[in-house]
C-alpha positions as CSV (number, residue, x, y, z in Angstrom):
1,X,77.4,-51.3,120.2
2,X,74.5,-53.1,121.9
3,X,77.2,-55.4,123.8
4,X,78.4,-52.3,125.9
5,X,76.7,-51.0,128.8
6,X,77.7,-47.2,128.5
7,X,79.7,-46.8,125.2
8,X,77.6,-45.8,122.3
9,X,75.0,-45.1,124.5
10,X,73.2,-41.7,124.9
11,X,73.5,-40.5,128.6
12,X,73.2,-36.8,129.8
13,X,77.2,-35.0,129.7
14,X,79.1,-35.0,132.8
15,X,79.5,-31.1,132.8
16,X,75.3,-30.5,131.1
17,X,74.8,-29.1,134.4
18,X,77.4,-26.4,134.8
19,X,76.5,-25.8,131.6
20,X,73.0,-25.2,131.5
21,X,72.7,-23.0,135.2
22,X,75.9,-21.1,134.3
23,X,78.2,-22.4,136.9
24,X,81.0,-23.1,134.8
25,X,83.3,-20.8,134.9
26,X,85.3,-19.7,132.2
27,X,88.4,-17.6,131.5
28,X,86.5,-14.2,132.1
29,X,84.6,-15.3,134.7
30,X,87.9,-16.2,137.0
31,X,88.3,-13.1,139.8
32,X,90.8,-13.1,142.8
33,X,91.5,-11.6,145.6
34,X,93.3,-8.3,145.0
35,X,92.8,-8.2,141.4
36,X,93.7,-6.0,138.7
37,X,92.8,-5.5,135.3
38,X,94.8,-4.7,132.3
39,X,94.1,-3.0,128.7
40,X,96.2,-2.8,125.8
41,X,97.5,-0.3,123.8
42,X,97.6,-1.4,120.0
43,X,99.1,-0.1,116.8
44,X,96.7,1.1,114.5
45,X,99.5,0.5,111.5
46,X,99.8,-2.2,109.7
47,X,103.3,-2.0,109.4
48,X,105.8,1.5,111.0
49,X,108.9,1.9,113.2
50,X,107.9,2.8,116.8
51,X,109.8,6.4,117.4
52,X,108.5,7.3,120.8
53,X,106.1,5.5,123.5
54,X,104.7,8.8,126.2
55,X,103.3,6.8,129.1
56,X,103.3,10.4,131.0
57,X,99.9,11.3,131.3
58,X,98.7,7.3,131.5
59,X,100.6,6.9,134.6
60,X,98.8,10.3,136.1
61,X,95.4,8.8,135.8
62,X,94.3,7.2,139.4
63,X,94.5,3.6,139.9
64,X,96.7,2.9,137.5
65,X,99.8,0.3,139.1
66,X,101.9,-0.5,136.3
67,X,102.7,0.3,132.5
68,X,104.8,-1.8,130.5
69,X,106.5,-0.9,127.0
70,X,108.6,-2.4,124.5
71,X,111.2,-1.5,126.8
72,X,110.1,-3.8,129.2
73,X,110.6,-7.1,127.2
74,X,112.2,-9.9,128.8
75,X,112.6,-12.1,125.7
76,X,110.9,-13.9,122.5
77,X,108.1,-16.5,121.9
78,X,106.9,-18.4,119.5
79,X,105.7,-22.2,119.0
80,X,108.6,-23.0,116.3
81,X,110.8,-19.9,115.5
82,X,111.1,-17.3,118.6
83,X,110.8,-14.2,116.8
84,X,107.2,-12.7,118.5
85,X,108.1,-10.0,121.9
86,X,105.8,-10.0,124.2
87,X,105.3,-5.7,123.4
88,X,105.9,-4.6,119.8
89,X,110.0,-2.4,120.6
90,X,111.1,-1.4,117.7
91,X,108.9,-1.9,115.2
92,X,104.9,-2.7,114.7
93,X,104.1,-5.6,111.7
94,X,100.6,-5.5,112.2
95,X,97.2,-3.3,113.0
96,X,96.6,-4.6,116.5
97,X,99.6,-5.5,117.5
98,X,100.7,-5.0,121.2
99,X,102.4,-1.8,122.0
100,X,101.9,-1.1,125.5
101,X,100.1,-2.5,128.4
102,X,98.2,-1.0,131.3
103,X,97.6,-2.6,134.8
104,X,95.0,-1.0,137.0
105,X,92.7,-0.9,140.2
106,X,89.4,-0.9,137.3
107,X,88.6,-1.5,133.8
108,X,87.5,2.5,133.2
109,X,90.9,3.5,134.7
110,X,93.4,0.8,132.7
111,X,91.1,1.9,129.4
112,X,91.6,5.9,130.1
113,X,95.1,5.0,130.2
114,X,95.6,3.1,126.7
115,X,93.6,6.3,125.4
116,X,96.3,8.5,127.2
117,X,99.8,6.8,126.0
118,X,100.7,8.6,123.0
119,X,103.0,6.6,120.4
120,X,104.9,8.5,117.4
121,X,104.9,6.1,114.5
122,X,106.7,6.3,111.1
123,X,104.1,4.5,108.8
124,X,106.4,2.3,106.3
125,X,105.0,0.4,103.3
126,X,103.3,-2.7,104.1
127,X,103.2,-6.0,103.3
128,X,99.8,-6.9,102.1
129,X,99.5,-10.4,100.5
130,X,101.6,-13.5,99.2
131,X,101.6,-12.0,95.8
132,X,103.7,-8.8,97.3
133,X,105.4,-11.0,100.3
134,X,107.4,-13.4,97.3
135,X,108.7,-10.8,95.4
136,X,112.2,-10.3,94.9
137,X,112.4,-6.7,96.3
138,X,109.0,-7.1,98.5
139,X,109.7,-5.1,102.2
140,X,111.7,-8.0,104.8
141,X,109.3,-8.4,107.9
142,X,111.9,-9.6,109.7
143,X,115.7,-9.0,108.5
144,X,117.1,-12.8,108.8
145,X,115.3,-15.8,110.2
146,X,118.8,-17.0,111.3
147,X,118.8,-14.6,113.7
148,X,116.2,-16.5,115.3
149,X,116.3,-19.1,117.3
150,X,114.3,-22.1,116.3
151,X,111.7,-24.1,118.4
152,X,111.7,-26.8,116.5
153,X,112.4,-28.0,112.8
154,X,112.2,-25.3,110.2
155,X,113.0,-24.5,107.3
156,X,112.9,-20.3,106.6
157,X,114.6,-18.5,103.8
158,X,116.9,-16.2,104.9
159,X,116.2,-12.5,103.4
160,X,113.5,-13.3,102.8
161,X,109.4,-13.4,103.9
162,X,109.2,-17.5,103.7
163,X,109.5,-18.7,107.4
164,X,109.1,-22.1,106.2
165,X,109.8,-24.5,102.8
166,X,108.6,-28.0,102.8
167,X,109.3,-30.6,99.8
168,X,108.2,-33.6,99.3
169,X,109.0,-35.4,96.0
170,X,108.8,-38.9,94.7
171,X,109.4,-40.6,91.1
172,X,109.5,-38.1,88.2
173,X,107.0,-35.8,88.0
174,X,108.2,-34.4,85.0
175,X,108.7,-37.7,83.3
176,X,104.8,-38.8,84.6
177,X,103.4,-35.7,83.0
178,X,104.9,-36.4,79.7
179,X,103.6,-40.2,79.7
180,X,99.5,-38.9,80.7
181,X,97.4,-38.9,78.6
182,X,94.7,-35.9,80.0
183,X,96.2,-32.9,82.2
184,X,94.5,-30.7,84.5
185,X,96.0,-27.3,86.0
186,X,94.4,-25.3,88.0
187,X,94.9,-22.4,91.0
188,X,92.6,-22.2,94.3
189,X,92.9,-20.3,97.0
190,X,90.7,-19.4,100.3
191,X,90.5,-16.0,102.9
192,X,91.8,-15.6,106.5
193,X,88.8,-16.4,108.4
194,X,88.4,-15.6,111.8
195,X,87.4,-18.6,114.6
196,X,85.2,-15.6,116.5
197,X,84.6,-18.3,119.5
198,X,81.5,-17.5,121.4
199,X,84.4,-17.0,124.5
200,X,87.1,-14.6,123.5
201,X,90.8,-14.9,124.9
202,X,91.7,-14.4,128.6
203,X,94.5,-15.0,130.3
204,X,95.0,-14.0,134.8
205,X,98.6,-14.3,135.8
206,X,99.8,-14.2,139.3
207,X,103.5,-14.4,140.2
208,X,104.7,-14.7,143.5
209,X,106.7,-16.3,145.2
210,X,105.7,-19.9,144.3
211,X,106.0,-18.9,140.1
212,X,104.2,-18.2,137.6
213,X,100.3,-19.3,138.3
214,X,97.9,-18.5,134.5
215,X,94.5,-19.6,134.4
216,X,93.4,-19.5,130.6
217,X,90.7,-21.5,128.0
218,X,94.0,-23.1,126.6
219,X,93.9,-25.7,123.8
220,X,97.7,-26.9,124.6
221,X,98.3,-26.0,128.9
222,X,101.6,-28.1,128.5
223,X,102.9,-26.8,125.4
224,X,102.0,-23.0,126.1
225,X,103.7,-24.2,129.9
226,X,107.0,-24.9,128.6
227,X,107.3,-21.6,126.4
228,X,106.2,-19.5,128.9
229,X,109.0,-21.0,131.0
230,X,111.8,-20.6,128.8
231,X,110.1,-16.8,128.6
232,X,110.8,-15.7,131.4
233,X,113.4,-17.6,132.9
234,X,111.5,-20.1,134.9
235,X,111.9,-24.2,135.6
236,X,108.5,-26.2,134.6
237,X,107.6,-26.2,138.3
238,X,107.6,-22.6,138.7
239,X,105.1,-22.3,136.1
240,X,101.1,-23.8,137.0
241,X,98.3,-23.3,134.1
242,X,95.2,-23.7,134.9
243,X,92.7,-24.4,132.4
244,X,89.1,-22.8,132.8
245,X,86.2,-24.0,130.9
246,X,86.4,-23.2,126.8
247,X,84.1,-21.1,125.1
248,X,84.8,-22.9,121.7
249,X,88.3,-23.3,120.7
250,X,88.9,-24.6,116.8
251,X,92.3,-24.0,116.9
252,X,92.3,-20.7,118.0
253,X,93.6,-21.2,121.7
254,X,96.3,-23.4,120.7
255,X,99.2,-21.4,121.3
256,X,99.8,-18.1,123.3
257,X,98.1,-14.6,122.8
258,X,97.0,-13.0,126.3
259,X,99.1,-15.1,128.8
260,X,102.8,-13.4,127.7
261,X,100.8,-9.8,128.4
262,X,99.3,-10.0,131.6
263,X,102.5,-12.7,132.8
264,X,104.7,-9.6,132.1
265,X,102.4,-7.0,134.0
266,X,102.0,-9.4,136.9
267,X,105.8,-10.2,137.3
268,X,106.4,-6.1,138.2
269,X,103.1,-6.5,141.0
270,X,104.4,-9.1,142.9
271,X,101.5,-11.0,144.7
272,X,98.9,-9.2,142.6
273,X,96.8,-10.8,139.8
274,X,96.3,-9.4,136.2
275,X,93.5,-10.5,134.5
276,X,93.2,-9.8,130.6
277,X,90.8,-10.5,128.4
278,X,89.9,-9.5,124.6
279,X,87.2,-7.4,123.5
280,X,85.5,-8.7,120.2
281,X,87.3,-5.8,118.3
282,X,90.3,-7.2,119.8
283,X,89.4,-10.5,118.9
284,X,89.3,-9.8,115.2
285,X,92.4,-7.9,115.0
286,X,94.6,-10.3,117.1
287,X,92.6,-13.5,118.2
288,X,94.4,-15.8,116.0
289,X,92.1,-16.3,111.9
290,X,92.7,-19.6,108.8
291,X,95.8,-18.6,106.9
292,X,94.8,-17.2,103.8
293,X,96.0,-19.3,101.3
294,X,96.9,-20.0,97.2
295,X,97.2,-23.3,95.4
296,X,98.3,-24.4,92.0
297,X,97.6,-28.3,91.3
298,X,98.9,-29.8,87.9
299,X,97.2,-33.3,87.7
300,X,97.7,-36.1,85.1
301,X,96.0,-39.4,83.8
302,X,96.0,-41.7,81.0
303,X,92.8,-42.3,79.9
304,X,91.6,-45.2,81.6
305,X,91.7,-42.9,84.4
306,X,94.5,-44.5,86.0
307,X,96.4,-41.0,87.9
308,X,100.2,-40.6,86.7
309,X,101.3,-38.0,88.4
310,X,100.6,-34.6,90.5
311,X,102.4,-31.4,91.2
312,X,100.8,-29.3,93.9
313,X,102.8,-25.5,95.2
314,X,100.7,-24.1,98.4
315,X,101.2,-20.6,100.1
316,X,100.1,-19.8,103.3
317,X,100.1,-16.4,104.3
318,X,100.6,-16.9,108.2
319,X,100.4,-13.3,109.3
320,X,103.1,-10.8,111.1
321,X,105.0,-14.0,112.9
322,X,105.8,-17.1,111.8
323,X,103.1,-18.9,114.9
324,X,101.3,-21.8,113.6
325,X,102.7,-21.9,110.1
326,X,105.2,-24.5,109.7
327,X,103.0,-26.8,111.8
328,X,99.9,-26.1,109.6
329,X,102.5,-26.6,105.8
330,X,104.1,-29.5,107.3
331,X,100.3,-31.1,108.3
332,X,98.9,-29.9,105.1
333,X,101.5,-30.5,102.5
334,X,102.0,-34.2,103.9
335,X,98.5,-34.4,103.5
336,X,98.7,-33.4,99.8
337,X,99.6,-37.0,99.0
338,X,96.2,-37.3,98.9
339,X,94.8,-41.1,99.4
340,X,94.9,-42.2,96.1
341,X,97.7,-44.3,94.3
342,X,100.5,-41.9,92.2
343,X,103.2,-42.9,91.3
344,X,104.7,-39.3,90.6
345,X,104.2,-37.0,92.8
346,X,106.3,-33.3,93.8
347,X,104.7,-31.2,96.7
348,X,106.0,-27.4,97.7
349,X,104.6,-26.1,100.8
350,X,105.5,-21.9,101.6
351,X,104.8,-19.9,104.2
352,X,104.9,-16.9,104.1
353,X,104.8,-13.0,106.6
354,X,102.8,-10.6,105.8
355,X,101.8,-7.1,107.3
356,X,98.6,-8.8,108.4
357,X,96.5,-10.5,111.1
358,X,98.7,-13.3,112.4
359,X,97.4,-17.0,111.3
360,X,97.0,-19.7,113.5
361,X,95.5,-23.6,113.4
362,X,91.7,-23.6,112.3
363,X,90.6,-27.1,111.8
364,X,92.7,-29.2,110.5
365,X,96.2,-27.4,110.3
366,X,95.9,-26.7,106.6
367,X,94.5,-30.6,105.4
368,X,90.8,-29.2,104.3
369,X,93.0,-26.6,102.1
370,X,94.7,-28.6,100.3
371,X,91.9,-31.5,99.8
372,X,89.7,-29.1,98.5
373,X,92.4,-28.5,96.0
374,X,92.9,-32.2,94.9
375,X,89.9,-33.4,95.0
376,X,88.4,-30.3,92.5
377,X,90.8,-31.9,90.5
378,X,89.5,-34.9,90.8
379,X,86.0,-33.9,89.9
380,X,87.3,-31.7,86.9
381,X,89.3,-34.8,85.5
382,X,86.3,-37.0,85.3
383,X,84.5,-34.5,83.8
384,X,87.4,-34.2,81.1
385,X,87.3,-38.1,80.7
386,X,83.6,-38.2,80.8
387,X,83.6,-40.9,84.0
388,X,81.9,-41.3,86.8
389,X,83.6,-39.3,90.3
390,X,82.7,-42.1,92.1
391,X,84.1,-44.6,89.4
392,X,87.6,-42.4,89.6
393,X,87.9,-42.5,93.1
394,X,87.7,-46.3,93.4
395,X,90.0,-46.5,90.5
396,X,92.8,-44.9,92.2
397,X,92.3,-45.8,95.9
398,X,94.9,-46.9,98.0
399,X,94.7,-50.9,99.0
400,X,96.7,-52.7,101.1
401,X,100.3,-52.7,100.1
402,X,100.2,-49.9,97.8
403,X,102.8,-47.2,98.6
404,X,102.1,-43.8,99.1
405,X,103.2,-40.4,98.6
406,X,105.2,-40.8,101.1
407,X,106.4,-44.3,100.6
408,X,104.5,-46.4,103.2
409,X,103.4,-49.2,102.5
410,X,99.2,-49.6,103.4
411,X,97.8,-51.6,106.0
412,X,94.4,-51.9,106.8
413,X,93.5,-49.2,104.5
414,X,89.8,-48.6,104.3
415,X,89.7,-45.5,101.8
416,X,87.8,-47.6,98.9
417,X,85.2,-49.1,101.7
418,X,85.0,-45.6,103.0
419,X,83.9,-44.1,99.3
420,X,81.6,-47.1,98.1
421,X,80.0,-46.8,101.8
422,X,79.6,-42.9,101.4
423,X,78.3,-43.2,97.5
424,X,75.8,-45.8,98.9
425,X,74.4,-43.5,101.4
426,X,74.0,-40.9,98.9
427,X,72.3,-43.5,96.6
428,X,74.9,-42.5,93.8
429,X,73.5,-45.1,91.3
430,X,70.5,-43.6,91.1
431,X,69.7,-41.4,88.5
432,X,69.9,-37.9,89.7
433,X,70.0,-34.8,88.5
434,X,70.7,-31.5,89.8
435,X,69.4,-28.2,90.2
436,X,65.7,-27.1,91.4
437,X,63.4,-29.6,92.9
438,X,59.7,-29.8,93.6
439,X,60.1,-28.5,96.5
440,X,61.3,-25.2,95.5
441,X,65.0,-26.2,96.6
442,X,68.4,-26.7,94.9
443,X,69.7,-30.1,95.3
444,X,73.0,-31.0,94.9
445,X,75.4,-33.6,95.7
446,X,79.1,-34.6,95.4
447,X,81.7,-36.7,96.8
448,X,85.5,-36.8,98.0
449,X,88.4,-38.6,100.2
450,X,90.8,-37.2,101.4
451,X,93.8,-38.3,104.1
452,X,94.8,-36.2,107.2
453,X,97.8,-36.0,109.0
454,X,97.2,-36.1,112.8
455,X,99.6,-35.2,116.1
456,X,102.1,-37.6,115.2
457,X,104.3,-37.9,117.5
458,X,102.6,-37.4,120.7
459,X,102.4,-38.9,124.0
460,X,99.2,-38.4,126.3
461,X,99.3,-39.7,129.5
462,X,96.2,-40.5,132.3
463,X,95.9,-41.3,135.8
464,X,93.3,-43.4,137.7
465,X,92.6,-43.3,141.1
466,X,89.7,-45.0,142.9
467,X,88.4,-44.0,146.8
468,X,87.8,-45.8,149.9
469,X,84.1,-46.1,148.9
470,X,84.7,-46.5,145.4
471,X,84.0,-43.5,143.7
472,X,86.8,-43.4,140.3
473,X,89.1,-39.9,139.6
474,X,90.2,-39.8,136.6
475,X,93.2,-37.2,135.4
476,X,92.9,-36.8,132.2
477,X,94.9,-33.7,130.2
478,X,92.9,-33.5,127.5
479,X,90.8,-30.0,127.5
480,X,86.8,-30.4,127.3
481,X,86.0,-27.4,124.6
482,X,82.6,-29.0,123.4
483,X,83.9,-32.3,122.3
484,X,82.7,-33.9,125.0
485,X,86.2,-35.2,126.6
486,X,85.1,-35.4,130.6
487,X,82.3,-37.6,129.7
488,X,83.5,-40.1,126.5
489,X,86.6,-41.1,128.5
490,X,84.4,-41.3,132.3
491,X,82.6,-43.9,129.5
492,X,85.2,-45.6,128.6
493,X,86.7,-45.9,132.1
494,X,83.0,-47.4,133.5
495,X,82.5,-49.7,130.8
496,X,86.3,-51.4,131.2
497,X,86.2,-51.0,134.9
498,X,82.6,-52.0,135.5
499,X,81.9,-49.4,137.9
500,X,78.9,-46.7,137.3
501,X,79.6,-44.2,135.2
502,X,77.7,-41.9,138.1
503,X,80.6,-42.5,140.1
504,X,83.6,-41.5,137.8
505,X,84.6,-37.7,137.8
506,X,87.1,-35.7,135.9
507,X,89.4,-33.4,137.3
508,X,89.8,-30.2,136.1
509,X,93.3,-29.5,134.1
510,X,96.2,-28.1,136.1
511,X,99.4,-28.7,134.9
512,X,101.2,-28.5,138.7
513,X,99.1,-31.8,138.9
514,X,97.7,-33.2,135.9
515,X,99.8,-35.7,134.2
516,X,101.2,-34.7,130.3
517,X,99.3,-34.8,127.1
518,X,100.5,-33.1,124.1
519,X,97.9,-31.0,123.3
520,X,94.0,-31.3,122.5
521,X,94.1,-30.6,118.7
522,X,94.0,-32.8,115.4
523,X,91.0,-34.9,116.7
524,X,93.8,-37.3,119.1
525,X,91.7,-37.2,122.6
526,X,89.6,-39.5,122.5
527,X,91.8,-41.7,120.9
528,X,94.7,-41.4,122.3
529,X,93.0,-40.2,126.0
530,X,91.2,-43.6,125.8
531,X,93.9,-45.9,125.0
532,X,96.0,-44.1,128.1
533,X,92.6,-44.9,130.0
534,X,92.3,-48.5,128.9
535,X,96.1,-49.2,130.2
536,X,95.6,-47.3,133.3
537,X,92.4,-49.7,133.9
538,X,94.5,-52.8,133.3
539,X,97.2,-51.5,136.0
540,X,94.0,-51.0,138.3
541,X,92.4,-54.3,138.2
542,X,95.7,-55.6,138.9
543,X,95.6,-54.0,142.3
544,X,92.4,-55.2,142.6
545,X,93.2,-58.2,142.6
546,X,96.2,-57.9,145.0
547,X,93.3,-56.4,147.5
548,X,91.1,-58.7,147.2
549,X,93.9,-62.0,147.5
550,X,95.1,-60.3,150.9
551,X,91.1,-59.8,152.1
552,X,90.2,-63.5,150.8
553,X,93.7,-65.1,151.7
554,X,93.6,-66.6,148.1
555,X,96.2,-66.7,145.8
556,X,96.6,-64.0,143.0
557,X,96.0,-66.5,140.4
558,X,92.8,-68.1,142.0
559,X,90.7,-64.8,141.0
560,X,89.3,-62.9,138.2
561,X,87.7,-59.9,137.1
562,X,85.2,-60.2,134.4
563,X,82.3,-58.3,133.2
564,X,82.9,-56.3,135.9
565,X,82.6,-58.8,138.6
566,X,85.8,-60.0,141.3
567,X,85.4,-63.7,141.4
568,X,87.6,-66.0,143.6
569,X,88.1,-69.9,144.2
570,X,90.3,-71.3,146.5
571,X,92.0,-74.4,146.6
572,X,88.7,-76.0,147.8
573,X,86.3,-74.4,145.1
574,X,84.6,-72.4,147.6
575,X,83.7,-69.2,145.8
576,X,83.6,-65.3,146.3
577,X,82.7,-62.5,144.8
578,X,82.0,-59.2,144.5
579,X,80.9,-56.4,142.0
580,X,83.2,-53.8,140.9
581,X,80.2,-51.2,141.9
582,X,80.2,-52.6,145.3
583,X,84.0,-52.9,146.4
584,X,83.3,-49.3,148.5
585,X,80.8,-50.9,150.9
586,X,83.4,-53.7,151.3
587,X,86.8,-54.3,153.6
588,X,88.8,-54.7,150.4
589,X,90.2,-51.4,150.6
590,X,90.0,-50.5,153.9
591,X,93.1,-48.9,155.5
592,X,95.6,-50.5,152.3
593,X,97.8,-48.7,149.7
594,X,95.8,-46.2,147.5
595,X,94.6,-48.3,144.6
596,X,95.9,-45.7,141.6
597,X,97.6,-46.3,138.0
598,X,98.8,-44.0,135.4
599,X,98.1,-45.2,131.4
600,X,100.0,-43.8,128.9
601,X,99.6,-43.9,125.1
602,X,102.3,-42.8,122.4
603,X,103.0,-42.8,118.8
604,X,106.7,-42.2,119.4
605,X,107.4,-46.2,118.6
606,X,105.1,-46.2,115.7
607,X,106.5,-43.2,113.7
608,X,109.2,-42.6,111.1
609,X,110.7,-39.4,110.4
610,X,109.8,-38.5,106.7
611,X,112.6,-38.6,104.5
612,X,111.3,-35.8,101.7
């Protein structure tokens, strides 16, 4: 790193600032002109039929503008099978869920309204786990999945509470486990947990006559964009998200929970913002929680060590709708390959509804799950063939042109340098031993690998565009939650372009003007931001160059930019140049085209469909 001038380097954030003097403003701290605030009215069943919905006495209380019901739908979301309204209609599948919603003048007056709506329930039986949710005669959350129209590539069970089935098989695992040697079995499994950001969900939604205009903390602004659209009957255009600072994210803001509610309240007020936003009760209940989860691994060996074959079966208990859940089995279940070399391998992935808080991405989409699952094997079979972890691992690691799980064949695979490297830091060859040290502490330590499926395919796009007095604006989609995204790509644009990084600002995402990126999840920003950055930069000193030919009456070819510097000989030799950090107190861009590019990185030409 010491070659670069900004990358690798320490330097104070771009947004520290805001930060640190409380300027930044986040989704609560958004207020308009004309304002109004909404509350919701939420089941407190975990599963009953809704009989009646009185809004009577609500609607008496002053300052109240608008109620919506059930009644009041206008369609179905979801981010792969459409099966979530907006307000619960006919019947409730979870405590919390949205029953009615309350637009007012004040907070006091839309809350004394939710207390007033009075809703007859008839309390049915609900479903409370996988265990109940994959019986045969278990309760149906939802009648027939076929019903449904489908986002995107599923695979439910109809009549049944699976939403999703994903196999992946290759060899003979039946024949593999026959030839081991030493077998281990064993079941895992892991509780919902709850993200409970520092920032809870908020969504303000104004519709007027330009559209549909949401400012939210949102994880995915284009995604959520396009299903919003499709919600309420609007062309991408129509609908602008604008994305406010985020008070922690982790998966949690990745797909839609406030926006669909105060949307709906603000299309009956035309001209009128509705601002929403969650209560930490409401968080809990509804904010989005780690899919509880089951595993059973069957592992074999011979006894070399040498792996032979693996069967792995994972539930995930997504909650009342299916959400997040075929995303997070498809991520996690590929990922159950695990990067080692076996030749036998059978993987079923199940997602499942239950009457329960609804699941939702938490760090990885389901890949620590299921790691933690193989690699507890891992340890538990070299304790069975009394051999080092360590020593296993190594054994087994993939290498260049082995074939995986999935049938790819390795290249530049850096899984055995990653363990000796890790094992090395952790002096492994030492001889330790654990439990209670002299310093009154338990010491411990252990070791694993483990491979992770990112956003693939994806497409993220960025676009440059430097002043008259060369100060750099970079577009860039990706949303800043704490990861530092609007400084590491201002660093990367500096140290390519040459410029100061003191004069390269972000702009705030806005879907009506930032260009598309997929969505800020799976740990894809920086790389995939910067590689849209590095070809936008390319595409920029190309104009350059143009400028600085038509200033210097030189021929393209007779100049250069290196190390950040615009150099230029003519036909005689006679030189000129000038820095990149300087071209704003020069005449190379004086009254000529804007100097702008747009960089785009994608995966699409790299990827394969999987062929389970």
């Amino acid at each position: 790193m010491s070659d670069y001038r900004v990358i690798g380097k320490s330097i104070q954030r771009k947004d520290a600032l805001q930060k640190v003097t409380g300027s930044a403003v986040y989704g609560a701290d958004v207020n308009l002109p004309r304002m109004l605030y909404a509350a919701v009215c939420r089941s407190p069943h975990a599963s009953a039929h809704i009989l009646n919905v009185d809004i009577s006495e609500a609607q008496k209380v002053p300052g109240v503008k608008v109620i919506a019901t059930g009644k009041d739908n206008i369609g179905l979301f979801g981010s792969y099978i459409i099966d979530q309204p907006i307000l619960a209609f006919d019947k409730v599948r979870y405590e919390g869920e949205p029953v009615a919603a309350v637009s007012a003048e004040d907070m006091d007056a839309a809350v004394e309204a939710v207390r007033l709506i009075k809703v007859e329930y008839e309390p049915l039986i609900p479903v409370q786990g996988i265990e109940q949710a994959i019986r045969p005669d278990a309760p149906l959350l939802h009648e027939k999945w076929s019903d449904y129209k489908m986002a995107s590539a599923v695979n439910p069970i109809d009549r049944s509470n699976i939403c999703d089935h994903f196999h992946l098989e290759k060899g003979d695992v039946e024949a593999g486990f026959k030839e081991a040697d030493i077998i281990v079995e064993n079941d895992y499994e892991g509780k919902g947990v709850v993200h409970a950001t520092i920032e809870s969900h908020a969504a303000i939604a104004l519709y007027d006559e330009a559209g549909l205009t949401i400012w939210s903390p949102a994880q995915s602004p284009f995604a959520i964009r396009s299903q919003m659209s499709k919600l309420f009957h609007l062309s991408l255009n129509q609908v602008r998200f604008i994305v406010t600072q985020i008070g922690g994210g982790f998966g949690c803001k990745w797909e839609l929970k406030n926006e669909p509610v105060a949307a709906l309240l603000a299309s009956k007020l035309h001209g009128r913002p509705v601002k929403l936003v969650s209560t930490r009760n409401e968080e809990f209940l509804t904010g989005g929680c780690r899919n509880p989860w089951r595993i059973h691994v069957k592992t074999g060996a011979k006894k070399d060590g040498t792996l032979i074959a693996e069967q792995y079966t994972v539930y995930w208990d997504t909650g009342a709708y299916s959400t997040a859940g075929h995303r997070i089995n498809y991520n996690a279940c590929n990922s159950a390959v695990t990067p080692y070399r076996i030749p036998n391998i059978c993987i079923d992935g199940y997602t499942v509804v239950t009457n329960k808080h609804i699941a939702t991405a938490y760090r990885g989409f389901g890949v620590p799950e299921v790691a933690w699952g193989y690699e507890s094997q891992m340890n538990l079979l070299a304790e069975k063939l009394n051999m080092d972890p360590v020593e296993l691992r190594l054994k087994n690691a993939l290498v260049d042109g082995d074939e995986n799980g999935h049938g790819e064949v390795m290249k530049a695979c850096g899984v055995k340098d990653c363990i000796r490297e890790a094992a090395a830091k952790l002096d492994w060859d030492e001889n330790f031993k654990p439990g209670l040290g002299p310093d009154g502490k338990l010491h411990g330590r252990g070791i694993s690998a483990f491979c992770k499926l990112t956003g693939t395919p994806s497409a993220t796009s960025v676009i440059i565009k430097i002043n008259e007095d060369g100060t750099v604006v970079v577009y860039v989609s990706g949303t800043e939650m704490g990861q530092g995204a609007t400084t590491v790509i201002p660093q990367i644009v500096s140290e390519s372009l040459g410029i100061s990084i003191d004069k390269i600002t972000t702009v705030p995402v806005d879907t009506l003007y930032s260009p598309y990126d997929k969505t800020t999840t799976s740990s894809r920003l920086t790389f995939h931001s910067g590689n849209a950055a590095l070809e936008a930069v390319k595409k920029i000193k190309d104009q350059i160059i143009d400028l600085a030919a038509f200033s210097w009456k030189m021929d393209r070819i007779q100049i250069i930019i290196e190390n950040g510097i615009i150099i230029g000989k003519d036909k005689n030799g006679n030189e000129k140049q000038i820095s990149m950090d300087d071209i704003g107190n020069s005449n190379l861009m004086k009254e000529q085209k804007p100097v702008i590019a747009e960089g785009q990185y994608t995966s699409l030409g790299v990827f394969d469909p999987l062929d389970p």
